[in-house]
N, C-alpha and C positions, 0 to 999 in steps of 0.2 A: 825644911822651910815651912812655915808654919800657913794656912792658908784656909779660906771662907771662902766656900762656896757658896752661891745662892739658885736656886732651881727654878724655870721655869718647866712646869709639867702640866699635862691633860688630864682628866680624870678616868679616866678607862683602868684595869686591872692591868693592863699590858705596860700605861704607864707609871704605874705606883710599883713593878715588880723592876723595873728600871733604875726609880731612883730611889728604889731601897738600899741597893749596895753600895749607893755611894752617899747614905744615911746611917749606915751602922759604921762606916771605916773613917767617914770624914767628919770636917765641922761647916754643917750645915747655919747658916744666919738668917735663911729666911728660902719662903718658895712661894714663885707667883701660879698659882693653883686656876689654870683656865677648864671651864664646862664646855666640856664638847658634845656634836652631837647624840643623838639616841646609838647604844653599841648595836641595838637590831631597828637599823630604818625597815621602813614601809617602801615599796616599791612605786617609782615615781606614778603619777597619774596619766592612764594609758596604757600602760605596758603589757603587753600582750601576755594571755595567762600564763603558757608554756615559760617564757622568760621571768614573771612576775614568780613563778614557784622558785626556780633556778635563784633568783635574786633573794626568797626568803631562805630557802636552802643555803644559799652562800656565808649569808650573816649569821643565821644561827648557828652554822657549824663553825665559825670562826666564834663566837661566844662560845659554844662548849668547848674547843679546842684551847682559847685559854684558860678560860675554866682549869681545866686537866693539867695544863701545864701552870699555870700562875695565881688558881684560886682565886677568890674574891679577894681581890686586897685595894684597898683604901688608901692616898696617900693620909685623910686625917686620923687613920688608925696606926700609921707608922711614924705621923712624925708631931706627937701628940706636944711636942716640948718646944717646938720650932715656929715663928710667925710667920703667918699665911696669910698672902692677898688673893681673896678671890677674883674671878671677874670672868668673864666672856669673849668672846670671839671680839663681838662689837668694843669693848673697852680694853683690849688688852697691852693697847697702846695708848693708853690715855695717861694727861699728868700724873695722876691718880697711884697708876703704874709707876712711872719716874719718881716720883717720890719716894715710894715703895725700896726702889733700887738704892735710891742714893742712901738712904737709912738703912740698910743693911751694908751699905759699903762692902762689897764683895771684892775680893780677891781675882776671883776668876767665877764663870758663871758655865751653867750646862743646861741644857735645851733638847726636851724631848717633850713632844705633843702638845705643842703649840701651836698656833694660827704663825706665819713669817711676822717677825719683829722691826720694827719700826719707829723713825723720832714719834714723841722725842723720848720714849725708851730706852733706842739703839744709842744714843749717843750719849746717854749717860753711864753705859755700862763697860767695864773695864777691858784692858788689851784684848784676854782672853777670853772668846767668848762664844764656847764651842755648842754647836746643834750636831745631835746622833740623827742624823737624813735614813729613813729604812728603807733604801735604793742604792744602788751603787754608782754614782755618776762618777765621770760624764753620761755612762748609758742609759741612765736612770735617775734623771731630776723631776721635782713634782709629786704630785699627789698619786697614791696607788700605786707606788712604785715596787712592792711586792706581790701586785698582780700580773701587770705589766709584760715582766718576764714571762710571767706563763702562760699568757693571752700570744707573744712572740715564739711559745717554745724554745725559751731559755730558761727550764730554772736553776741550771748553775748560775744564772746572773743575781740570783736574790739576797743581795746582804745588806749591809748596812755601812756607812759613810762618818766619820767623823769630822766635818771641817769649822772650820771656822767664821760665823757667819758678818753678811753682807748684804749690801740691800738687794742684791738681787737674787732670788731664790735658787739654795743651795749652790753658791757659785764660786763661795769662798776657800782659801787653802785648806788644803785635805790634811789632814791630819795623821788619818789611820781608817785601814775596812776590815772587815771579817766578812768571812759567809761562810755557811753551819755544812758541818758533814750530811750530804743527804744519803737516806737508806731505802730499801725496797720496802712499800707498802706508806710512804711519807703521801699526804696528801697536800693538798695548797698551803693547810691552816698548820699544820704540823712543821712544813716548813717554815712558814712565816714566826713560830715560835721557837723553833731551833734556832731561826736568826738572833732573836732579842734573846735568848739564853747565853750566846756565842757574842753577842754585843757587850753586855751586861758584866762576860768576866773580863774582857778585855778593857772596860771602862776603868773599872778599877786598876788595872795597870796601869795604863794612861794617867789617872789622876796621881798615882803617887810618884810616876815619874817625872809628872810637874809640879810635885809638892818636891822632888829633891832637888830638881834641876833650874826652876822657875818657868821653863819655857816648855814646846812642844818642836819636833818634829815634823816640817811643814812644807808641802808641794803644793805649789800654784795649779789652778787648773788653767790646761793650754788648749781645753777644745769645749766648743759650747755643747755638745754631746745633745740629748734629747729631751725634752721638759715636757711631761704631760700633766694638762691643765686638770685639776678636779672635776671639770664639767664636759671632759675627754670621754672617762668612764657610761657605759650604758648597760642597762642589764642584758640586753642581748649578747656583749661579749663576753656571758658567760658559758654562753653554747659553745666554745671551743675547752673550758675547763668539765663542762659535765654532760655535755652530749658530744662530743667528740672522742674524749678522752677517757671520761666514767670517774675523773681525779684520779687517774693512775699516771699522770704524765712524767715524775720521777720515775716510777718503775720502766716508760718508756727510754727516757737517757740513759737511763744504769743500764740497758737492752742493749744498749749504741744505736739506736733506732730515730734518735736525735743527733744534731748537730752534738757536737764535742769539744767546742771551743770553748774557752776558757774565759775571763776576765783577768786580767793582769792587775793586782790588788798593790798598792800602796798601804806600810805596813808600818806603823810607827814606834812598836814595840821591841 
């Protein structure tokens, strides 16, 4: 079955290395290309020095970490042949946008590192219209959701979610999760990138099983599970990943030294 997809993506490396695989296999019509912010913020105003280092230590080694794993990549170095609407956090739901959509007439659409979408956007865009969430809900809805876990001392909870979105954040049928093999010596950012590598090949199956099939593979979610807000986060709860732990806290589970439960993963592959 023949099928256009259209892309909303962020500009960060983590998300151009995302929807690169589903640029070299698919036929892409078009990608709404939102500016997000700074990849290394500045430590909010206030914060206490100890926490305010911790807080530039966190970013930056998450910059080098994908760095290492996903290089500097561009989506408008990858998708030099394809049209691009830009726009921002602020516009990214404006007519502007909807127009955008309706002119690529997409098939089916995919959603990674965006602000939540919204009319009158949402309502111009076809049945299928799946957001990759980097959290596993119900345990992990919201912004940070692969810090989250680790701030909890879960990070076997850190993967990622495929469902289907709706107006209310990440709430829609699931699709399909993964979450990445963790190893001794994995730190936050390592895992966080072994997730979008484990997202990533899994995407591409997903898409050409709904290039043969038309549809997806779909479970309701039946429990409102936990939402943390973006303005949840503070650099103080970094002290449990680098003064607690030293980011050894994988090496601590694989120990059995943590909790050992599991996430029971819905799996659409």
């Amino acid at each position: 079955m023949a099928m256009k997809i259209l892309l909303f993506s962020g500009n960060h490396p983590r998300h151009a290395f995302i929807h690169s695989a589903v640029l070299k296999a698919f036929e892409v019509c078009g990608i709404v290309h939102m500016q997000r912010e700074n990849i290394i913020p500045e430590p909010p105003a206030g914060t206490m020095s100890h926490d305010a280092e911790n807080f530039r230590r966190h970013f930056a080694d998450r910059y080098a970490a994908e760095q290492k794993y996903f290089g500097e990549m561009k989506i408008e170095d990858i998708a030099t042949k394809v049209p691009i609407h830009q726009c921002n956090a602020s516009n990214l739901n404006s007519q502007e946008t909807a127009d955008f959509v309706q002119k690529c007439a997409p098939d089916i659409v995919f959603i990674f590192g965006t602000k939540i979408i919204k009319d009158p956007v949402l309502s111009v865009l076809p049945k299928d219209r799946v957001n990759m969430h980097v959290g596993l809900s119900p345990w992990y809805k919201g912004a940070a959701t692969l810090f989250w876990p680790f701030y909890n001392m879960q990070p076997q909870f850190c993967g990622v979610t495929f469902h289907q979105i709706v107006p209310a954040a990440d709430a829609g049928a699931v699709i399909h999760q993964c979450v990445p093999e963790l190893s001794m010596g994995d730190g936050i950012h390592d895992v966080a990138c072994k997730t979008l590598i484990a997202a990533q090949k899994d995407l591409s199956a997903l898409l050409k099983q709904w290039g043969k099939n038309g549809s997806f593979f779909e479970v309701q979610q039946r429990t409102s599970g936990r939402l943390y807000l973006e303005s949840a986060f503070r650099p103080e709860h970094l002290r449990v990943i680098y003064d607690l732990f030293s980011n050894d806290m994988v090496d601590a589970y694989l120990r059995g030294e943590l909790s050992q439960n599991k996430p029971t993963l819905i799996t659409g592959i």
